[in-house]
N, C-alpha and C positions, 0 to 999 in steps of 0.2 A: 584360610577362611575361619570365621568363628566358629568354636563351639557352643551352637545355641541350644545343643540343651542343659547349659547353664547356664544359661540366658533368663530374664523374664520376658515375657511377652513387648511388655513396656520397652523395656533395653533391647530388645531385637527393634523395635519397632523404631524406636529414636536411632540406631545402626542404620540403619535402613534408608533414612532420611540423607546421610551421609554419602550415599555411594552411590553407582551405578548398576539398574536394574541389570542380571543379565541371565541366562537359559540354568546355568549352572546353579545360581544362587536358588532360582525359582525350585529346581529341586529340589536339592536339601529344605528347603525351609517345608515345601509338601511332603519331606519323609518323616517331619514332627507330628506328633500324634495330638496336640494339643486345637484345639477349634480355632482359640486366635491365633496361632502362627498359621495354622490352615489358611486364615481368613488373608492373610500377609502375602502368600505365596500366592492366591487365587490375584491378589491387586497389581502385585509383580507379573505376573501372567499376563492379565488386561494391558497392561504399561509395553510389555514386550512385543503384544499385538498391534497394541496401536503403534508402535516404532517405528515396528517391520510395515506398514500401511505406508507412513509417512515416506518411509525409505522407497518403498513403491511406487508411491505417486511421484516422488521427483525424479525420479528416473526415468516414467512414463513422459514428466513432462521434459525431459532434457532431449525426447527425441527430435524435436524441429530444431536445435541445436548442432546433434549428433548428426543430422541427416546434410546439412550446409556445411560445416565442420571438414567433413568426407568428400565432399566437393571441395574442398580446396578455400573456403574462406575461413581467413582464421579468425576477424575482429567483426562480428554481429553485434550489433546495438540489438533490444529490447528497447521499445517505446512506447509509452503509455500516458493517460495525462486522468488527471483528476480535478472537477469542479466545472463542469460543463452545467449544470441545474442548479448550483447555487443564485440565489438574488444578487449576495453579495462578495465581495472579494475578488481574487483573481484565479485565473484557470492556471495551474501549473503542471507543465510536462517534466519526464526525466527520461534519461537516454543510459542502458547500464548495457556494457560490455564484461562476458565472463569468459573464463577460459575452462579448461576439458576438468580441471583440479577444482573448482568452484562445487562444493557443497554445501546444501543447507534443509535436508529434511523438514518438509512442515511448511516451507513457503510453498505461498497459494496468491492466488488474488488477493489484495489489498481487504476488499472490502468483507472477506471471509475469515478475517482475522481478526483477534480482539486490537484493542489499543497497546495494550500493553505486548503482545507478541509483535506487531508493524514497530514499536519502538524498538524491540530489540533485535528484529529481521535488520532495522534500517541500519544500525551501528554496525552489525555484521557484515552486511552490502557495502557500507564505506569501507570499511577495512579489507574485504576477500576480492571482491570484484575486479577486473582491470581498469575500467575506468566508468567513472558516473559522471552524466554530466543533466545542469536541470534549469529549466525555463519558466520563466513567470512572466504572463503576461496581462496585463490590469485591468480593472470593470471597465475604463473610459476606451481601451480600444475596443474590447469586447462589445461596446455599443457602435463602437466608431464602423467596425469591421463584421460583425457577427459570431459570436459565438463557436460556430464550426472553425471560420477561418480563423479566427482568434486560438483555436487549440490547436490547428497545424503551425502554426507563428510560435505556439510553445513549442512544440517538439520540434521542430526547427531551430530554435534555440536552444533547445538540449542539446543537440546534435552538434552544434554547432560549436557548445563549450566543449565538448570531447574536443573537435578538430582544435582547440583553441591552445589544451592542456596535451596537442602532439597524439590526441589517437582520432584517426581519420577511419571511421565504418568502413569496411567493404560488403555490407549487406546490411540489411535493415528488416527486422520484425516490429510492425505496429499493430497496434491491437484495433479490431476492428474490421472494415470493408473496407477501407479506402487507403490510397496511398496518400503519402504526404504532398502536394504538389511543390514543383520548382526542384528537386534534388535530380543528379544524375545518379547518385548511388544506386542498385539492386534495391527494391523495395519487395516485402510481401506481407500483405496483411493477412489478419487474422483474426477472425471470429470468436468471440471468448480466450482472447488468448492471452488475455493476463492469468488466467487459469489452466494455458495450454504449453506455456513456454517460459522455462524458469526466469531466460533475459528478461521478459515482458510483468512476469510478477514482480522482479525486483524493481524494475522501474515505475511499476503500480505504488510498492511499495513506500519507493520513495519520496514519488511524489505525491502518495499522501500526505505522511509523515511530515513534510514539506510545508503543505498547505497547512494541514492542519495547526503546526506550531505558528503561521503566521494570522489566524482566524483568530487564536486566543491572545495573540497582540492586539488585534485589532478590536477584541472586548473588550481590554484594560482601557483603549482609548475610545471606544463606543460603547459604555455599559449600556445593559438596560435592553439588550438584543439577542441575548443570550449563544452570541458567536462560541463561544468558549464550548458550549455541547453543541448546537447545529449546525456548526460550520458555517453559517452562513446560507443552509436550505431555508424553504418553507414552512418552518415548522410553528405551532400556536404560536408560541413564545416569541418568535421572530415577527413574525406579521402585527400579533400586537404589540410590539417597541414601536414596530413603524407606524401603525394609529398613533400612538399616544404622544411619539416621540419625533416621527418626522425621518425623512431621508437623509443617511449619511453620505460621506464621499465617497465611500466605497461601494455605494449601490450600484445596479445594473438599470440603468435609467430605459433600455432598452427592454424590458423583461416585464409582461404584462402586470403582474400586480405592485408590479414599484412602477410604474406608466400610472397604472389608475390610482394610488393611493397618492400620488405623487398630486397627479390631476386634482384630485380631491381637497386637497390642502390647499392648492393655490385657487381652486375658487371657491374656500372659506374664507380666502384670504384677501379675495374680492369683495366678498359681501360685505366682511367686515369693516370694508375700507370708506 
């Protein structure tokens, strides 16, 4: 390890930048007598606290895992979907199986995380995970069918590209109250439990991450709605594209304020005529 007291403050600090925080280091750098290395070791501290947090909470949440696991099922999908309240776009589910060696400190629910940590939770999930599997299903069923039923048709088809790519569940956590209807699999849902069970975060995860890069497609080909930041919610921005600009193909024609703005248009469209 360095010796920093021939270090400057600057040069310990740019070190520092380099490596990993750890108990050890936080030491030494609090036996400098100097205010800013004090200040160094006090930020190293905070980093080691929140670590050791992270590290707890996924451990916490790996117990619905650990507890079926022990029961004798080895392959648990986590299932989860994202895009149930958007106007526009499509609902999509993912389906993630992990195994007992699957770590990832710091996964939480999707929605509790920046953009930038779900991009790089998601790379991670593709590559550690045993297997991901993920469903999209479109505005025009989501009217066809409703909404609810429309997000079990995704995870159903999550589930169903697992069995596709040779891994067949032997049990199922979905987030939520309800089970998925039509499977014989073991199902058990679960109440906040993209927050409760790692399988179920990563599949939050994913299938944000998921939707999300397909929303900012769907900007470049529908400016002016500002999908690219609300997804496709109800946000100002979004509502007035649709006054000024009118309904895309990807709306939910189904979904009160794209029904009434919808409405609205075509008996301007009347009077006009």
């Amino acid at each position: 390890m360095n010796d920093f007291s021939k270090m400057s403050i600057g040069e310990i600090e740019n070190w520092l930048n380099s490596v990993e925080p750890t108990e050890e280091l936080q030491i030494k750098l609090a036996q400098d007598n100097r205010k800013g290395v004090q200040r160094l070791a006090q930020k190293i501290e905070r980093k080691l606290v929140k670590q050791a947090e992270l590290e707890q909470q996924f451990l916490d949440m790996l117990e619905f895992e650990k507890a079926y696991w022990n029961q004798g099922f080895e392959l648990i999908a986590g299932v989860d979907e994202v895009g149930r309240g958007p106007l526009a776009g499509p609902v999509v589910a993912a389906a993630v199986i992990i195994k007992p060696d699957f770590y990832l400190p710091g996964l939480n629910d999707s929605k509790q995380l920046s953009e930038t940590q779900r991009e790089e939770f998601y790379q991670v999930i593709l590559q550690k995970a045993f297997a991901v599997g993920i469903g999209i299903v479109d505005n025009r069923v989501i009217d066809e069918i409703n909404i609810l039923q429309a997000s079990f048709k995704a995870m159903t088809l999550a589930l169903g590209e697992l069995v596709h790519k040779g891994t067949e569940p032997e049990f199922i956590f979905v987030d939520g109250d309800k089970q998925i209807p039509g499977l014989v699999t073991f199902q058990k849902p679960i109440v906040g439990g993209d927050g409760m069970s790692v399988s179920i975060a990563a599949a939050s995860v994913v299938a944000k991450v998921t939707r999300d890069r397909m929303m900012v497609e769907f900007a470049e080909k529908y400016p002016g709605y500002g999908f690219e930041r609300n997804k496709g919610y109800g946000s100002a921005e979004h509502i007035l594209g649709l006054h000024k600009l009118g309904i895309t193909p990807i709306h939910r024609m189904s979904y009160s304020i794209v029904k009434q703005i919808n409405q609205a248009d075509l008996t301007e469209q009347e009077e006009l005529a």
